[in-house]
C-alpha positions, 0 to 999 in steps of 0.5 A, spaced: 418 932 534 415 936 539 416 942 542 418 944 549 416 952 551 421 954 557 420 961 560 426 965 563 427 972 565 431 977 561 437 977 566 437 969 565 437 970 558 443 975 558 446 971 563 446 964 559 449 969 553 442 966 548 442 969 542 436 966 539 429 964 541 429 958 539 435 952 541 435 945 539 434 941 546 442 938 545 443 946 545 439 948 551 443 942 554 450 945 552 449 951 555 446 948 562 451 943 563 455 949 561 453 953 567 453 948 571 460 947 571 461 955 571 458 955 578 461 948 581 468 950 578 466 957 583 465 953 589 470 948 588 475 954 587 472 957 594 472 951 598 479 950 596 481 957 597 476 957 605 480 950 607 487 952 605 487 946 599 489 951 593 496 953 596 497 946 597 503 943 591 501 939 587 506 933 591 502 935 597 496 933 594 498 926 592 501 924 599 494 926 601 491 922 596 496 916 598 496 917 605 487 917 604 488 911 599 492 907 605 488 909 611 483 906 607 486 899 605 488 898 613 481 899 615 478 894 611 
């Protein structure tokens, strides 16, 4: 097995919520992808909330999608 050294600072370290020094790699993976997701969840929010889209109902999400969706097909 090897062993891979990752230095971080002390605000990532409390950022990431780590309580050991020492993770296995599938942990490190899950706390990354964690963050990931955390970070592209805000965007997304901001975005929708920036371009109108989170006061949209739900039927009007699907006639966007259905109406993208013909363009599409109409113009291949």
């Amino acid at each position: 097995m090897k062993t891979l050294n990752v230095s971080i600072s002390e605000l990532e370290y409390n950022k990431f919520g780590l309580k050991k020094d020492k993770l296995t790699f599938t942990e490190f993976i899950d706390i990354v992808s964690k963050e990931i997701s955390k970070q592209t969840l805000s965007k997304c929010i901001e975005l929708s909330e920036k371009y109108g889209l989170s006061k949209m109902t739900m039927d009007e999400i699907t006639n966007e999608v259905n109406a993208v969706r013909k363009n599409a097909k109409n113009r291949h």
